[in-house]
ZATI-476042 format. One line per field, with one value per atom (N, C-alpha, C): x, y, z. Coordinates in Angstrom, 2 decimals. Layout:
X	X ...
Y	Y ...
Z	Z ...
END
This chain:
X	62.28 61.30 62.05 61.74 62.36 61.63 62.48 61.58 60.37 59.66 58.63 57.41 57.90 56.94 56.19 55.02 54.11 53.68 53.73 52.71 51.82 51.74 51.03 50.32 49.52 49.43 47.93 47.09 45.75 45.97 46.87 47.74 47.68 48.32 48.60 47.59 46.24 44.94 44.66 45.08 44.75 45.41 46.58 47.24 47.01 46.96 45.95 44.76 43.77 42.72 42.69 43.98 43.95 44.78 45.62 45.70 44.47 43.63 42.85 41.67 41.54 40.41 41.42 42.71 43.38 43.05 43.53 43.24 41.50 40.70 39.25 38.96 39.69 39.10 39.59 40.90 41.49 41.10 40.67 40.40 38.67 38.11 36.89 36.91 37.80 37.76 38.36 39.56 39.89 38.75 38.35 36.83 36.27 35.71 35.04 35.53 37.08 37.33 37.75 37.88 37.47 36.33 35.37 34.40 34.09 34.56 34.43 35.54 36.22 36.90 36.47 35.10 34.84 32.90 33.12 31.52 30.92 29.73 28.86 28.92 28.89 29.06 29.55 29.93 30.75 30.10 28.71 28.27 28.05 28.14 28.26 29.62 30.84 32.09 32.27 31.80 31.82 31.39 29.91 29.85 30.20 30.95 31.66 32.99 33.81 34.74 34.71 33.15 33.13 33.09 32.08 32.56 34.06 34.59 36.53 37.24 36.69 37.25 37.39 35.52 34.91 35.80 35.88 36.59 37.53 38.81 39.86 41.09 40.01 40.58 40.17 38.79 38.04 38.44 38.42 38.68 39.56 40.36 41.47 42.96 42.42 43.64 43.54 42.65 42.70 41.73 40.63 40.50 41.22 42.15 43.36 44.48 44.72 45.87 45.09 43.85 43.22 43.10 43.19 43.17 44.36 45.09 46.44 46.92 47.25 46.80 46.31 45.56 44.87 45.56 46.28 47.70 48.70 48.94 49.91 49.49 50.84 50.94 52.11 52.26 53.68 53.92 54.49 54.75 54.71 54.20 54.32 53.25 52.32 51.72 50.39 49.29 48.16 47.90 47.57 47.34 45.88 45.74 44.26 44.69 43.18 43.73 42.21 43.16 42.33 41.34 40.06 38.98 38.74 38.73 39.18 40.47 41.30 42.22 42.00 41.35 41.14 40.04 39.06 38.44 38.85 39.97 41.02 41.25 42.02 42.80 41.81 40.74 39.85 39.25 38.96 38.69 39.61 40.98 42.55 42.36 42.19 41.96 41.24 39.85 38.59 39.01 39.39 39.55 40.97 41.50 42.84 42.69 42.60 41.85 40.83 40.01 38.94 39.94 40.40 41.11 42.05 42.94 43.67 43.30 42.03 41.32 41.04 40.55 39.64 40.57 42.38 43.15 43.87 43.89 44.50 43.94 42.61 41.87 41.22 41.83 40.58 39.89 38.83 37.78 38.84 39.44 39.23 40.80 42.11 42.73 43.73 45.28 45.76 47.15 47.60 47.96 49.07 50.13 51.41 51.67 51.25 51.34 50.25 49.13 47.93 48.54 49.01 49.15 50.09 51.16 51.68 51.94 51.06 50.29 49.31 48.09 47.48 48.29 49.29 49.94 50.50 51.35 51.53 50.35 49.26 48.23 48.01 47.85 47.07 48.19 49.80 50.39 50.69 50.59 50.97 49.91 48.78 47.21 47.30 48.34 48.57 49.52 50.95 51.84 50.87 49.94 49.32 48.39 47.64 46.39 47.67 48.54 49.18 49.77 50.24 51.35 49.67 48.73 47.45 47.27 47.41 46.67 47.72 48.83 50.03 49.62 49.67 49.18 47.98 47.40 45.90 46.18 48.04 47.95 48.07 47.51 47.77 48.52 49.48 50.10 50.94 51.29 52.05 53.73 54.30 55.47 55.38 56.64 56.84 57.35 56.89 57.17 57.63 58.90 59.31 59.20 59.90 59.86 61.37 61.70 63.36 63.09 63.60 63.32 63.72 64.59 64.71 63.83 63.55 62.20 60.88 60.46 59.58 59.45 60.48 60.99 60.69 60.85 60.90 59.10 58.40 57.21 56.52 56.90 56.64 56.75 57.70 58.61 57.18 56.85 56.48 54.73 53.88 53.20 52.84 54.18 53.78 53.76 54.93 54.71 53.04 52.80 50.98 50.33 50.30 48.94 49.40 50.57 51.19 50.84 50.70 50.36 48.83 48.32 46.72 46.08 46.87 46.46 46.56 48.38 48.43 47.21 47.04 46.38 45.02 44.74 43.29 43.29 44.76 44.71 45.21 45.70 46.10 45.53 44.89 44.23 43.24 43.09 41.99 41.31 41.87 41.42 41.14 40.41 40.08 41.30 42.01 43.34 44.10 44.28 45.68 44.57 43.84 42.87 43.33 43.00 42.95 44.40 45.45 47.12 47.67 47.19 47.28 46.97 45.87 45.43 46.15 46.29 46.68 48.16 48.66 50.68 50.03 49.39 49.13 48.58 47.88 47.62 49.08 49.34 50.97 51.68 52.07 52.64 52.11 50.48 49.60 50.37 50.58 51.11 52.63 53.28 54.89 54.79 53.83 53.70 53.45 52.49 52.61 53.44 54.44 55.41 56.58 56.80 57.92 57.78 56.55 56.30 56.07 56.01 56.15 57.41 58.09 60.07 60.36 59.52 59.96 59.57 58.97 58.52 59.55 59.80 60.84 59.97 59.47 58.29 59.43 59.25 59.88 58.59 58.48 57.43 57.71 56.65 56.59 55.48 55.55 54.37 54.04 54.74 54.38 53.51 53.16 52.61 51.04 49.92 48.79 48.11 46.99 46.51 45.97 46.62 46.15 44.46 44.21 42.96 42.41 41.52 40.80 40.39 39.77 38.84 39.78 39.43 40.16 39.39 41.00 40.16 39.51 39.44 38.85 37.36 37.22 35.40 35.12 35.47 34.71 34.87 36.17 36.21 35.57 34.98 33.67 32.85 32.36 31.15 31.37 33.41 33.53 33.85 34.51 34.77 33.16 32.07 30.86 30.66 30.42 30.45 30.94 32.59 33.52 32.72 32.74 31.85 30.90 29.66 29.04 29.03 29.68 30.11 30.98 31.43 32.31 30.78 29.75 28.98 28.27 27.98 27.51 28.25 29.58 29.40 30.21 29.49 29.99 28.69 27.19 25.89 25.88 26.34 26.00 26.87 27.77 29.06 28.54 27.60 26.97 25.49 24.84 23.86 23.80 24.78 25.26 26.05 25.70 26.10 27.58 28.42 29.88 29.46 30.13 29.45 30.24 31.52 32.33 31.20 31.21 30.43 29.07 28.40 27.27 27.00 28.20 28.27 28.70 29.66 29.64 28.71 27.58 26.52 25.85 25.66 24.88 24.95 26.32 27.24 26.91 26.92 26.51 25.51 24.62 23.51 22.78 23.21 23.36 23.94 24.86 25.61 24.50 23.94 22.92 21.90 21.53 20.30 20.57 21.77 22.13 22.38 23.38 23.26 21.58 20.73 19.76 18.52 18.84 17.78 18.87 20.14 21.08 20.19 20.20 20.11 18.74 18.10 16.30 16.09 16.97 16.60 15.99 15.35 15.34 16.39 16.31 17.82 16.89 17.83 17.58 16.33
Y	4.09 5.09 6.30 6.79 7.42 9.17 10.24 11.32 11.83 10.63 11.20 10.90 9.75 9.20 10.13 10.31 11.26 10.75 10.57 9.81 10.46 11.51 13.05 13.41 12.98 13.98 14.70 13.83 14.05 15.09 14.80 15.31 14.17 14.91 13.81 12.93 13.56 13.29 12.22 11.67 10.11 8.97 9.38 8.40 8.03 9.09 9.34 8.56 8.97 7.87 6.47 5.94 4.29 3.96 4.65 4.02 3.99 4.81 4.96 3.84 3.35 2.05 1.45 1.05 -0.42 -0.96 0.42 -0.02 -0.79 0.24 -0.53 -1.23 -1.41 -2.81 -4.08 -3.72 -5.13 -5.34 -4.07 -4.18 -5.22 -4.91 -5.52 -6.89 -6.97 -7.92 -9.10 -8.71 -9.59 -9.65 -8.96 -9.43 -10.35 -9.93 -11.29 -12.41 -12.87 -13.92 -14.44 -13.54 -14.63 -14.93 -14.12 -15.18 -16.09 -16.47 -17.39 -18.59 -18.22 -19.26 -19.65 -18.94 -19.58 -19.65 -19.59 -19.75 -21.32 -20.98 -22.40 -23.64 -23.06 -24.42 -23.63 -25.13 -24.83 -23.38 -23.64 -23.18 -21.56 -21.05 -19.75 -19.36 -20.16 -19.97 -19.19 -20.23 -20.22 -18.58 -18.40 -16.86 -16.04 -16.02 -14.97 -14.69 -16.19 -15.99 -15.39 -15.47 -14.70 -13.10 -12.64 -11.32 -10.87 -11.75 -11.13 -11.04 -11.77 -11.98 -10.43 -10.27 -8.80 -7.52 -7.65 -6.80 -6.18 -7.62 -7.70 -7.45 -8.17 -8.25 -7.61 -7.15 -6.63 -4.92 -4.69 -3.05 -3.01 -3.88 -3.23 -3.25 -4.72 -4.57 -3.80 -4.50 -3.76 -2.31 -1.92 -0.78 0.40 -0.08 1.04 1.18 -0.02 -0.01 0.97 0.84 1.21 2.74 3.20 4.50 5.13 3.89 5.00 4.91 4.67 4.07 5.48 5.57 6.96 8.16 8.20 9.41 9.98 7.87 7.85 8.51 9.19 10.40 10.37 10.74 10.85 11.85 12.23 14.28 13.82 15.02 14.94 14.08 13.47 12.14 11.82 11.68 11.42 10.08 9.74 8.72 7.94 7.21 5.93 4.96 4.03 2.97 1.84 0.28 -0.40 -1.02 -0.70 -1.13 -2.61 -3.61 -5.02 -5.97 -5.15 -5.42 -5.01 -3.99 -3.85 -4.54 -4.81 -5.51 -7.21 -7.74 -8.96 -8.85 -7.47 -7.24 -7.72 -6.91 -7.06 -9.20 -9.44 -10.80 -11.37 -11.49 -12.00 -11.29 -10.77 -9.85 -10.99 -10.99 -11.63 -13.28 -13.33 -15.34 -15.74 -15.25 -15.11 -15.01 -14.30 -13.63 -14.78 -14.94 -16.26 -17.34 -18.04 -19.08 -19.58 -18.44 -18.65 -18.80 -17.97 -18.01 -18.60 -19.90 -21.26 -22.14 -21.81 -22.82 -22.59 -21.47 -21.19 -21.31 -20.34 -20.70 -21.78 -22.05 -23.92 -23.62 -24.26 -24.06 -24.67 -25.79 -26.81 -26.54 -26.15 -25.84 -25.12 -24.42 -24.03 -24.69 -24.44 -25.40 -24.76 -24.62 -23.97 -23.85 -25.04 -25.39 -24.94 -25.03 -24.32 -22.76 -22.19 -20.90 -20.79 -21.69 -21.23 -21.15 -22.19 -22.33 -20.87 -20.56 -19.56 -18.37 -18.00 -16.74 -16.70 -17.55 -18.22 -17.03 -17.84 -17.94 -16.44 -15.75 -14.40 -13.41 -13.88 -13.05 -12.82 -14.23 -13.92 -12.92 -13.85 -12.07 -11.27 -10.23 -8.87 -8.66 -9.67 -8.90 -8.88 -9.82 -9.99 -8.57 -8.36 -7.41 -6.32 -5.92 -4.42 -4.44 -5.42 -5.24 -5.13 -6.18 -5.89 -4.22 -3.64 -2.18 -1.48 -1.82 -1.19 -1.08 -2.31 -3.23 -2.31 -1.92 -1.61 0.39 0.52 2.20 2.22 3.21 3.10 4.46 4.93 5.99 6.13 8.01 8.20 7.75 6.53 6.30 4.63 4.37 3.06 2.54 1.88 1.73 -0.09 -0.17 -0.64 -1.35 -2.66 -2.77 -3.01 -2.42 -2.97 -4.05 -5.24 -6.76 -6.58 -6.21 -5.90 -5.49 -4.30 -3.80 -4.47 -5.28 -6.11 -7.54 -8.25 -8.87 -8.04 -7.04 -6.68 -6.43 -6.10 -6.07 -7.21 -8.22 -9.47 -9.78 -9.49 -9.77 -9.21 -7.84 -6.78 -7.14 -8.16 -8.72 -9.88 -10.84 -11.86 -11.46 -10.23 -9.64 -8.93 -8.18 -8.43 -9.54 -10.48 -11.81 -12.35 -12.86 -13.49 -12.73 -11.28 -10.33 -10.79 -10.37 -10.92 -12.29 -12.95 -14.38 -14.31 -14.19 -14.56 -13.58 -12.40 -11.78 -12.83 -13.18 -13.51 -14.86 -15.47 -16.34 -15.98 -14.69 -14.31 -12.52 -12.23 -10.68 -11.08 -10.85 -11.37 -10.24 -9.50 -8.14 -6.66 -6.33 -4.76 -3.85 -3.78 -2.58 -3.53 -4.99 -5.57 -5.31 -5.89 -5.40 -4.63 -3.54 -2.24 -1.86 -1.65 -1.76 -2.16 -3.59 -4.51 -4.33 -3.79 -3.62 -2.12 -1.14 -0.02 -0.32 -1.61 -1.28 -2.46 -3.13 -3.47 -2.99 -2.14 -1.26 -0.19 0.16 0.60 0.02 -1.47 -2.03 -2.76 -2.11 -2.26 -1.28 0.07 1.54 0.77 -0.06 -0.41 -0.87 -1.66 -2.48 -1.80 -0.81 0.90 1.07 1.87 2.53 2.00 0.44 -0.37 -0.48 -0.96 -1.70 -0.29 1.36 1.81 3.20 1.88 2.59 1.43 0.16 -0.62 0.22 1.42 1.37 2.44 1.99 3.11 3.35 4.92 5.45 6.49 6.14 6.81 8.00 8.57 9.84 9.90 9.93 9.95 10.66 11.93 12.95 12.99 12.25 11.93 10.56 9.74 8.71 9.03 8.65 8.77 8.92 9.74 9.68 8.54 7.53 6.31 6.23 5.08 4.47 3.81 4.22 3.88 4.85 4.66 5.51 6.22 7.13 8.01 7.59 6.80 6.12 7.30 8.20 9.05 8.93 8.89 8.67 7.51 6.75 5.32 5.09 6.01 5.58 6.17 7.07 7.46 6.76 5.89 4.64 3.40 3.23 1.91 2.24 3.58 3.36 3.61 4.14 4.04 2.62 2.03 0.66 -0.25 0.06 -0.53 -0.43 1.36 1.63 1.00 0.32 -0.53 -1.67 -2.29 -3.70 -3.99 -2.86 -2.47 -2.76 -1.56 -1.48 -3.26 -4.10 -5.65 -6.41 -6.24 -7.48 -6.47 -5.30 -4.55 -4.42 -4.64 -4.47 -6.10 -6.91 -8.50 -8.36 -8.00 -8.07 -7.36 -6.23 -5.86 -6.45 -7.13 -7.78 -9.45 -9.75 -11.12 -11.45 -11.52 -11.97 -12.73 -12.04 -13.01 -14.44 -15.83 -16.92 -17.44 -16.96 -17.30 -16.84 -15.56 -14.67 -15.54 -15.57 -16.22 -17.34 -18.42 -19.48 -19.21 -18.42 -18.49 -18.03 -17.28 -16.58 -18.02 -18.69 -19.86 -21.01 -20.68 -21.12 -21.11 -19.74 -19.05 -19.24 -19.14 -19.39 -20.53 -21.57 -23.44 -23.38 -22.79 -23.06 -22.40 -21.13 -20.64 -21.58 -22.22 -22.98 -23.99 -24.76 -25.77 -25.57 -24.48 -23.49 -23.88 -23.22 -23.16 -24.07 -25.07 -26.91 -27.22 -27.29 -27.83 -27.20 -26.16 -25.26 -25.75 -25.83 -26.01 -27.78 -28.45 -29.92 -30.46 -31.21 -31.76 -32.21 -32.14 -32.47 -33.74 -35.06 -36.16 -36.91
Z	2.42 1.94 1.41 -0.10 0.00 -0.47 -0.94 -0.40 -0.57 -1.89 -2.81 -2.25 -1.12 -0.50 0.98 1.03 2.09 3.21 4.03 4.88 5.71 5.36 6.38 5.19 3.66 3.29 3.20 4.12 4.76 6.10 6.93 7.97 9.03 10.16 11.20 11.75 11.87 12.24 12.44 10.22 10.16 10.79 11.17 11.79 13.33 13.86 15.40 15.61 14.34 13.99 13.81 13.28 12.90 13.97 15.33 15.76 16.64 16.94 18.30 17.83 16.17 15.82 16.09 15.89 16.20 17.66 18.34 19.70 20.32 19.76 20.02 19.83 18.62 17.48 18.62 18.59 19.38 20.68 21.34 23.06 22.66 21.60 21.68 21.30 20.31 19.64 20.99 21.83 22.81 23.75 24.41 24.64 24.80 23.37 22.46 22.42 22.14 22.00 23.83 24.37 25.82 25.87 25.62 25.86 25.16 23.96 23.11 24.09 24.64 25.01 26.70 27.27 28.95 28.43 26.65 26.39 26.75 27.23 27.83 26.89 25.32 24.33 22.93 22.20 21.48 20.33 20.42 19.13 19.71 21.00 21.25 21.05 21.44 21.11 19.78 18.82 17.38 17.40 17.94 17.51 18.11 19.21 19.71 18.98 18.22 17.63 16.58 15.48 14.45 14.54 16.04 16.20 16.90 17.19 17.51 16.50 15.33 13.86 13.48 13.19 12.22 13.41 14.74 15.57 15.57 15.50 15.68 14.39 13.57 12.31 11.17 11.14 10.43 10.79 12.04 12.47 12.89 14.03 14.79 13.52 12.62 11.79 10.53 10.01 8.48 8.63 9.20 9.24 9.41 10.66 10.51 9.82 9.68 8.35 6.90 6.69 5.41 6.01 7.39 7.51 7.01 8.04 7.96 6.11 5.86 3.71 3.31 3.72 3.54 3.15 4.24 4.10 3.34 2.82 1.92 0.82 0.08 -1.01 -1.83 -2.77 -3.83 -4.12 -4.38 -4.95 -6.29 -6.90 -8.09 -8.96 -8.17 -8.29 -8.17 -8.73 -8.53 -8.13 -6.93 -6.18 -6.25 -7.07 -6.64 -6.24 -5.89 -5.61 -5.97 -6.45 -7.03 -5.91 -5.95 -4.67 -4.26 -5.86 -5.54 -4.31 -4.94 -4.33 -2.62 -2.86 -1.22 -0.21 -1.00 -0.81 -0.71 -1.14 -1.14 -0.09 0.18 2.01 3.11 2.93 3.64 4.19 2.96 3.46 3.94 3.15 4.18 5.37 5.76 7.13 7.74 7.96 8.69 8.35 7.54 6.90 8.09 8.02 8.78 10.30 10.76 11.96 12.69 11.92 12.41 12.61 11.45 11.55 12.57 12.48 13.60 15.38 15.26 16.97 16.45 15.77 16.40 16.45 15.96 15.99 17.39 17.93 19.27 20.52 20.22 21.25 21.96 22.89 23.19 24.91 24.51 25.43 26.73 26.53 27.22 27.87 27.43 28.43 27.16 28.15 26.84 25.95 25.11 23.84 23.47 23.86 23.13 21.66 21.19 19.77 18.99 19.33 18.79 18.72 19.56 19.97 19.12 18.64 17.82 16.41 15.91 14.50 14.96 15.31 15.28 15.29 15.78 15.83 14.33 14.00 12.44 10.92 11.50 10.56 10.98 11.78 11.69 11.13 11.82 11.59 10.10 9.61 7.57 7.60 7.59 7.53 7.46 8.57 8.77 7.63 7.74 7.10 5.41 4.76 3.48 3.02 4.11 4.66 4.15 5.02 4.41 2.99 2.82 1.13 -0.02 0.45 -0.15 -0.31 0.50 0.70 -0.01 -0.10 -1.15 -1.94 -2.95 -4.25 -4.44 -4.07 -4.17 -5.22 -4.84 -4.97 -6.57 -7.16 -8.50 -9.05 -9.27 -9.21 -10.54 -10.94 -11.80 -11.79 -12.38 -11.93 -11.81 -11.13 -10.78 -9.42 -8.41 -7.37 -7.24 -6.08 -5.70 -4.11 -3.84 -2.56 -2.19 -0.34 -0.43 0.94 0.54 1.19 2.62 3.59 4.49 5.33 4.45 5.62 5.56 4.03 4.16 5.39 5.63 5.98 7.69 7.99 9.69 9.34 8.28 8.66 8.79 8.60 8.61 10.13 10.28 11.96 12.94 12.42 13.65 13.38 12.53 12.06 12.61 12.93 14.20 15.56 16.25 17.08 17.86 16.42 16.79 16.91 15.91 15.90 17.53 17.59 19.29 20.64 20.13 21.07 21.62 20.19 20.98 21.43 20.52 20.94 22.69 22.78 24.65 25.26 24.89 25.92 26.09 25.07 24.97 26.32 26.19 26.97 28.89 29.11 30.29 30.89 29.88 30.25 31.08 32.49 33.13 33.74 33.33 34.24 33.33 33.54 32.56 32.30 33.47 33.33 32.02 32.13 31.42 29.83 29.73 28.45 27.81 28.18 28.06 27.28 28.49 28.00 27.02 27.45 26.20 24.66 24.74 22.99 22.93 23.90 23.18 22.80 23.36 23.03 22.09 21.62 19.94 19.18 19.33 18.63 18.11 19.23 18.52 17.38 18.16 17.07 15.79 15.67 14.72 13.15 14.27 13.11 13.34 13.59 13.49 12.15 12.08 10.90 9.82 9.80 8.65 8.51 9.64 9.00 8.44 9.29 8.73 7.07 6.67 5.61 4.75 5.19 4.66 4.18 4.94 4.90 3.48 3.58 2.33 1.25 0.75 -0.46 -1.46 -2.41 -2.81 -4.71 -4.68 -5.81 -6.59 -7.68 -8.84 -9.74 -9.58 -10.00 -11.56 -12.50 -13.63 -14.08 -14.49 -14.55 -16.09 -16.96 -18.22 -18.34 -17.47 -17.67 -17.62 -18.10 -17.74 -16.23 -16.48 -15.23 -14.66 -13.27 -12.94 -12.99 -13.22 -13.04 -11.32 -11.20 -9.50 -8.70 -7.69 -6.79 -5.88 -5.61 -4.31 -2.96 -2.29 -0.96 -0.25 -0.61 1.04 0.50 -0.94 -1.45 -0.81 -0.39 0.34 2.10 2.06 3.20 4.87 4.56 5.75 5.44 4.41 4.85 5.38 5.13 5.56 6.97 7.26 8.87 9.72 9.00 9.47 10.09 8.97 9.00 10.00 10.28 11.12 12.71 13.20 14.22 14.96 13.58 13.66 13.88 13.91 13.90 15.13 15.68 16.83 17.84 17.67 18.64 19.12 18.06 17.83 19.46 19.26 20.80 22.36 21.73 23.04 23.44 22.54 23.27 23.79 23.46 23.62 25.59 25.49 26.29 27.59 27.24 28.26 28.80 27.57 28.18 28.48 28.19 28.79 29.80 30.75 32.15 32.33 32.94 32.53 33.78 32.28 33.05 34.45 34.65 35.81 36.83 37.05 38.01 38.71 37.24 37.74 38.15 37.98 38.26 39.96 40.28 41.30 42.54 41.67 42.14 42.94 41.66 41.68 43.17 43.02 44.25 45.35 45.52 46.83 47.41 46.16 47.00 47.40 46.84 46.95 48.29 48.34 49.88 51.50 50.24 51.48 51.95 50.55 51.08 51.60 51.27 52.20 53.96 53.91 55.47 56.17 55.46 56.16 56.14 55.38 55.38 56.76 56.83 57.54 59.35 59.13 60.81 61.05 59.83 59.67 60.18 59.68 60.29 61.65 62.07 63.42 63.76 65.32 66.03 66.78 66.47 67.00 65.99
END
């Protein structure tokens, strides 16, 4: 990265912000995909996996990556960016994301190899999802990438998708949850800043003024949006009964009534 390049130039705020959605995004989105993986049948699976997708992948990844994006700045430089293209990120995001939880996750026990084709598949996603949100900048000048650091964002890209996958398969408890998505969520912004030490911008104040929208005009309706879609299986999550629990509820009280036909019988 070199000096022309900004990453504060909204201020620190935004970056504070995309990580604190990475983190939600993913604490919900893992969630979701346990219960897609202790769901009663396949076809609730299916929709719990589509909301860990819009969650996980939809907010915890590309929403904050598109925050932190936000920041980015050039001196000298009028900054847009093409909305298609971001809208590209966006579906590689959720297409990716899905795919891979239905290739990792299995109801039925767990799969090393699944786990590691799925980590595979989400992690290209991420590293695709950010160079997308690059691609997307339209600026006075000419910009570059240096392969090295592309190459560690790639790295710090499977480090996330592998991250969430295992949790999804060993977080059994609220505290590890919790932890868990905030140190991926970290290495959610690793993947920012790595991939944005690759970029090397040459400033050209004679070239025309770029063509495209200024992300900050769109982007309080899409993180509206995100919010929303956040709130979807955290109301489900609270009004659906976790099925271990109740099964063992079920348990209990089979055993009571047996206890007491048993004491209740005639003797002899």
């Amino acid at each position: 990265m070199d000096a022309d390049v900004q990453l504060f130039s909204m201020g620190s705020w935004v970056v504070a912000l995309a990580f604190a959605t990475s983190s939600i995004g993913l604490l919900v989105g893992l969630v979701s995909a346990r219960k897609a993986r202790f769901a009663a049948t396949e076809r609730q699976g299916l929709y719990w996996l589509l909301l860990a997708a819009a969650t996980a992948g939809g907010v915890g990844i590309w929403l904050a990556l598109l925050l932190a994006v936000a920041g980015f700045g050039v001196a000298d430089s009028v900054v847009r960016h093409d909305l298609v293209t971001i809208a590209f990120s966006l579906a590689v995001s959720l297409v990716s994301s899905f795919v891979a939880m239905v290739v990792a996750i299995s109801r039925d026990r767990h799969s090393p190899g699944r786990l590691f084709v799925g980590g595979v598949l989400f992690g290209a996603g991420i590293c695709v999802v950010f160079l997308s949100l690059i691609w997307s900048v339209r600026l006075q000048g000419t910009s570059s990438f240096d392969t090295p650091f592309v190459l560690a964002t790639a790295a710090v890209s499977l480090v996330v998708a592998f991250s969430f996958l295992w949790l999804v398969e060993v977080a059994d408890r609220p505290l590890l949850r919790i932890c868990g998505s905030v140190v991926t969520g970290a290495a959610v912004l690793g993947v920012y800043f790595l991939g944005m030490a690759s970029v090397d911008v040459t400033p050209d104040t004679t070239m025309a003024m770029p063509e495209g929208a200024e992300l900050f005009s769109v982007l309080f309706a899409v993180f509206v949006v995100g919010m929303v879609v956040i709130t979807v299986p955290i109301v489900l999550v609270l009004m659906d009964p976790d099925r271990v629990a109740a099964q063992l509820e079920r348990e209990a009280d089979q055993w009571v009534a047996d206890g007491a036909d048993k004491d209740g019988a005639p003797i002899g």
